[in-house]
N, C-alpha and C positions, 0 to 999 in steps of 0.2 A: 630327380629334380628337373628334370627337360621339361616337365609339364608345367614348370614354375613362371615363366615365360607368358605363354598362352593363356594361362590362368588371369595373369594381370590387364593381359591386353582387353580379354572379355572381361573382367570385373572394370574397366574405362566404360566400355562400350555400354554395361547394362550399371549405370552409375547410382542412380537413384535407388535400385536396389541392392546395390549393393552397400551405402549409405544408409539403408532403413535396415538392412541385418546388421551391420556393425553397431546401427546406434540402440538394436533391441540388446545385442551381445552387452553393451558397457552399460546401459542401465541394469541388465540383470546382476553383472557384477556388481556394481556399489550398491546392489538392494542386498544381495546373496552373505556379502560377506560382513558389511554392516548388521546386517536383522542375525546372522548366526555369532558375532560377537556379545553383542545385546544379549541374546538367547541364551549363550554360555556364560556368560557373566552373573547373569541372573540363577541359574542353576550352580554355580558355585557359591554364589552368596546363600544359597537354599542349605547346599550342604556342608558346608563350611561348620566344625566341632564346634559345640557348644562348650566343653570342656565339664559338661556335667554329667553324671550317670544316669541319660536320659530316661532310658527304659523303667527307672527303678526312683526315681523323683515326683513327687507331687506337690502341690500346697493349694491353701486352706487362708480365703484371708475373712474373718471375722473378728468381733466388734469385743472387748473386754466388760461389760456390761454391770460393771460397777463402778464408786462414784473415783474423781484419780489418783486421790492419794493410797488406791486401794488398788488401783490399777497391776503396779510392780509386783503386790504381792501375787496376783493373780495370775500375771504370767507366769511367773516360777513354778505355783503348782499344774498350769497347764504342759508347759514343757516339760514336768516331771514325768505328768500320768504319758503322755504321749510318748514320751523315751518308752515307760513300761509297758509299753504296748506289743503283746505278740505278734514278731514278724516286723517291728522295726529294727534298723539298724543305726538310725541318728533322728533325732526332731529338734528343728531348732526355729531360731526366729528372725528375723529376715525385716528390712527397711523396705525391700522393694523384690522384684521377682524378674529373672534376666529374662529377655523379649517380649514381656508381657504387657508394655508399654507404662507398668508402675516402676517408681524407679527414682533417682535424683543425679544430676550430673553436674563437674565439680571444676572450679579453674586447679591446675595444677602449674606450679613452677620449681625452680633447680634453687632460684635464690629471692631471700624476704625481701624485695624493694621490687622485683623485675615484676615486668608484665607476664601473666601467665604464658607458660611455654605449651600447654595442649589445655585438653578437656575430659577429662573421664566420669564414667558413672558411679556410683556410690551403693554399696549394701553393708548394714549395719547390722549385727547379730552378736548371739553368743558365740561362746567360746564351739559351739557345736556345727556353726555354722558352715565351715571350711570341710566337717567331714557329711556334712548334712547335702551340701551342694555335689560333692564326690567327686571336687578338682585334685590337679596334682601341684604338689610341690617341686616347683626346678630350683629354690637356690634358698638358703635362709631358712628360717624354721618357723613353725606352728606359733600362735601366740603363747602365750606363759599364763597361768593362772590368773597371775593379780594385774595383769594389763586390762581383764574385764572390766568395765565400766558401765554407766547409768544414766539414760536421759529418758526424758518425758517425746522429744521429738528432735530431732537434726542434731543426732548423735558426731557427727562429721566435726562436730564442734567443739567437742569435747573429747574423741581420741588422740590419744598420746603415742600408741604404736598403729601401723595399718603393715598391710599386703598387699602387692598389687600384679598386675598381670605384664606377664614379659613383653607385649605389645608396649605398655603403657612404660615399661625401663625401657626398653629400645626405645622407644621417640625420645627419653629424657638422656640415656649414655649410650646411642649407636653401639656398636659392637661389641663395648663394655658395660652390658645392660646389667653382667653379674656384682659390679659395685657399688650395685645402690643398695643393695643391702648393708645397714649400716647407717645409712643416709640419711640425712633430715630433708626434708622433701617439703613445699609451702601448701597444703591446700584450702583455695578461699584466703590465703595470705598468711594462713594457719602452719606453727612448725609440727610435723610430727616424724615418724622415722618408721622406715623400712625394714619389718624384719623380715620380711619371706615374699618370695616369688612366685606366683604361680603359672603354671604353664598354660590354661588359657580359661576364660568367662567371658562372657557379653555381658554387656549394657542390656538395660529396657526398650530398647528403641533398634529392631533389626535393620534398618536403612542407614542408621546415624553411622557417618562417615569416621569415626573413630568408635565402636560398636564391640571393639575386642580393648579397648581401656577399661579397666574396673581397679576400684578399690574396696579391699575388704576392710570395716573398722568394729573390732570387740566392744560397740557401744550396743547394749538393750535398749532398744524403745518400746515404751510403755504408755502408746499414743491409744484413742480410743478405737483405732482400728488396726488389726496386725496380720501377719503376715507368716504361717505358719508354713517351714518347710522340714517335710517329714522324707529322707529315704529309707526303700524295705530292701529287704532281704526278697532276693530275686523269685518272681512269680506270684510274692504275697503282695502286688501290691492292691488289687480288690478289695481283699482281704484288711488291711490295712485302714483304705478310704472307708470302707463302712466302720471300722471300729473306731477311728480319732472322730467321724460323725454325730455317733453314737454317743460318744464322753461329751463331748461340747456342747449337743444339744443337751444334755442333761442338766444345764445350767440355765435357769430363769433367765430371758430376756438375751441371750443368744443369737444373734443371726448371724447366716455362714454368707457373706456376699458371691464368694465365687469357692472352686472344689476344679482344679484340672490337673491332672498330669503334665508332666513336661512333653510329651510327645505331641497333647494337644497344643500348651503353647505354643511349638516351634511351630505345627502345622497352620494354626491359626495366625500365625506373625508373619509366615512368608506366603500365605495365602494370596495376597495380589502379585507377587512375583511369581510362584506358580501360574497363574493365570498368564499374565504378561508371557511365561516362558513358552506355554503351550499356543499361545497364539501367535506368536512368533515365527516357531515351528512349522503350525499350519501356515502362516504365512509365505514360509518359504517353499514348503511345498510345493504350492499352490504355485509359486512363483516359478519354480524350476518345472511343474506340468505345461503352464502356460508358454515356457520358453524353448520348452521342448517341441511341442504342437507347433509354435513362429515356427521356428525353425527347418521341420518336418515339411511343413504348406510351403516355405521359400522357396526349399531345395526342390520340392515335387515340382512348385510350380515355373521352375528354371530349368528342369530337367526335359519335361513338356515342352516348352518354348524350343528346346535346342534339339528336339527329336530326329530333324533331318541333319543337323551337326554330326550327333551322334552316328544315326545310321552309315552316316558317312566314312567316317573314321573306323565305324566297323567294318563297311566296304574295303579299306583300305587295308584292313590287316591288322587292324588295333583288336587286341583281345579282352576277356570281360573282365580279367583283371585288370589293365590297363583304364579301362570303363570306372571302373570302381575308384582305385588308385587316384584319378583324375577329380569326382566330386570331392572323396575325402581331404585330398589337398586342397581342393578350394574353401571348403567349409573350414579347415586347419587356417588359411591362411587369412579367411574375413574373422573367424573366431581370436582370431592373435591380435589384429589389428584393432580390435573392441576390447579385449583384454588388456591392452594397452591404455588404452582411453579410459575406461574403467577403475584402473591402478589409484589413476591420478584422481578421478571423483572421488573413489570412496577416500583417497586419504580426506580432501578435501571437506566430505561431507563427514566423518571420523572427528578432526578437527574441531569442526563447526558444532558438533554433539558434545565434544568434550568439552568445547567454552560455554556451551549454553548450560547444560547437567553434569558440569564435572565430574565426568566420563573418562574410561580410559582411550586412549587410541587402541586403531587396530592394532594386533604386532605385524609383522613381518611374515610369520607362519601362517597367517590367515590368507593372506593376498595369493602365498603360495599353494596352498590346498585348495584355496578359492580359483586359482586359474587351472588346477590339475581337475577339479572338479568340470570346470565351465567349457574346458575341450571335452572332455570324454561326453559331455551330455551332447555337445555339437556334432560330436562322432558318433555316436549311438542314433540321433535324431537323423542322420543323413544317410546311414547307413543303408534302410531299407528304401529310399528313392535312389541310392545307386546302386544297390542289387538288380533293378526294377529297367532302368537304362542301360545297364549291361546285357540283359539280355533281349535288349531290338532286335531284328533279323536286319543282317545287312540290306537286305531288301529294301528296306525304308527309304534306303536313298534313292532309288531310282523315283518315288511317287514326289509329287510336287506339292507345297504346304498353300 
């Protein structure tokens, strides 16, 4: 640390530059560690469970093409032949389709007079529906036969039992989420009761900041457009999509509006975050080449500057590790002192993102991988301009600059 001294005196002396690396070092930080929160943020919302049996899920939303009191009967036989279909293992019927942005979202509260306590989304189906989706159950049990019910449209209205997802009990009983089962629960101001839990579903809406709330309700609707979800038995699903096609168009006046798998919905839902995340990335790249190269050109072009310095000190008996030893300290000790300055932006600008896009803060652990990252680039970029200074020939000092 004797070289710790001299170091400071010369970073006085060559001020301005050493003011312009510090101040490249603390904007790289609050770009570096901000755009890779962002980045990872967004790649966890990408992969975050659906809680359905993605690979093996499809649906089918087409039109019942009779007139509506003929509607009900229609769906039953379509959901029958679709069950009998080889190579299924559930086909049922569905209000809406999780990420696909169809969908309906509900006030929920704990008691009949309060103002809603959250917001969840809504899927309305048979009794098939629960194994059709291929969620799990954490607490409570499956519906019962004759809880099945009947609606034309906003089945929500008329169930009597629902299910709901352990996101959507924890916001209502924190850590005693398994009590609600049992529970009469208000939704829309409406009483119904909790028999089962599920361990996880999304909403229609992948950004929608409560997106893991959902309620399941045994109401059929029998609206003039529905909403068919069919899962296969593993690898049939090809297999599968041609043959519920096949049955449906077989019936006059039929249109099939959409036909995707579940793997397309999710890819299609997080499609702009994808994008966002990979641009990000290059973002940062980009960012840590360009900081790399400052940095490289500073140290070269200081090292240059101080050539008869140098050669001096080697005159004197300083050897080329001592040569070496000497830049890297220096670039350690302006990279620290940016790193600092840095800390306190990015909270700052962290902050400022989370009030503007109720965003999360950085943690703690970002700031710290972020400054282990932003010495070793400093150390890396300065390395080969003091390899380059250690070996002057002492000779350099005799010649005059």
């Amino acid at each position: 640390m004797k070289d710790l001294l001299p170091i400071i005196k010369s970073l006085k002396s060559n001020l301005s530059a050493s003011l312009l690396f510090i101040l490249q070092v603390a904007i790289t930080f609050t770009i570096l560690v901000n755009a890779i929160f962002l980045a990872m943020d967004k790649r966890q919302s990408i992969g975050r469970a659906s809680g359905l049996d993605e690979q093996n899920v499809f649906y089918i939303a087409t039109n019942l093409p009779v007139e509506e009191d003929e509607r009900a009967s229609m769906l039953d036989q379509d959901l029958a032949n679709l069950n009998a279909l080889s190579g299924v293992e559930y086909a049922s019927v569905s209000s809406g389709v999780p990420l696909s942005g169809w969908g309906r979202f509900l006030e929920v509260a704990t008691e009949p007079d309060a103002r809603y306590d959250t917001f969840s989304g809504y899927y309305g189906g048979d009794l098939n529906l629960f194994n059709a989706f291929g969620v799990k159950l954490v607490a409570g049990s499956e519906f019962s036969p004759s809880s099945e019910l009947r609606a034309r449209t906003d089945g929500h209205k008329v169930a009597i039992d629902i299910m709901i997802t352990k996101s959507l009990a924890e916001s209502l009983y924190a850590e005693q989420w398994e009590q609600v089962v049992g529970k009469t629960i208000y939704i829309d101001k409406k009483p119904q009761r909790v028999v089962g839990v599920i361990d996880k579903l999304q909403a229609a809406w992948p950004t929608w900041v409560v997106v893991e709330h959902v309620i399941l309700g045994p109401v059929k609707e029998a609206d003039a457009m529905v909403y068919y979800i069919i899962r296969t038995q593993p690898g049939l699903q090809s297999a599968v999509m041609e043959s519920a096609l096949a049955y449906l168009m077989s019936f006059h006046g039929r249109k099939i509006d959409k036909i995707e798998t579940f793997e397309q919905v999710k890819a299609n839902a997080y499609s702009a975050e994808n994008a966002a995340s990979n641009t990000l990335f290059g973002v940062i790249g980009g960012l840590l080449m360009v900081t790399a190269l400052g940095i490289f050109g500073q140290s070269r072009y200081s090292i240059i500057k101080r050539t008869k310095l140098i050669g001096i000190r080697r005159a004197m008996g300083a050897s080329k590790g001592q040569i070496i030893r000497y830049f890297v300290l220096e670039n350690f000790v302006l990279c620290s002192i940016g790193i600092a300055i840095g800390i306190v932006s990015a909270i700052v600008l962290s902050n400022a993102f989370s009030n503007a896009f109720s965003l999360g803060t950085v943690p703690v652990h970002y700031m710290f991988y972020g400054t282990l990252s932003t010495i070793f680039l400093g150390q890396i970029a300065v390395l080969y301009p003091a390899l380059k200074a250690s070996q002057l020939s002492p000779a350099i000092a005799t010649r005059t600059v």
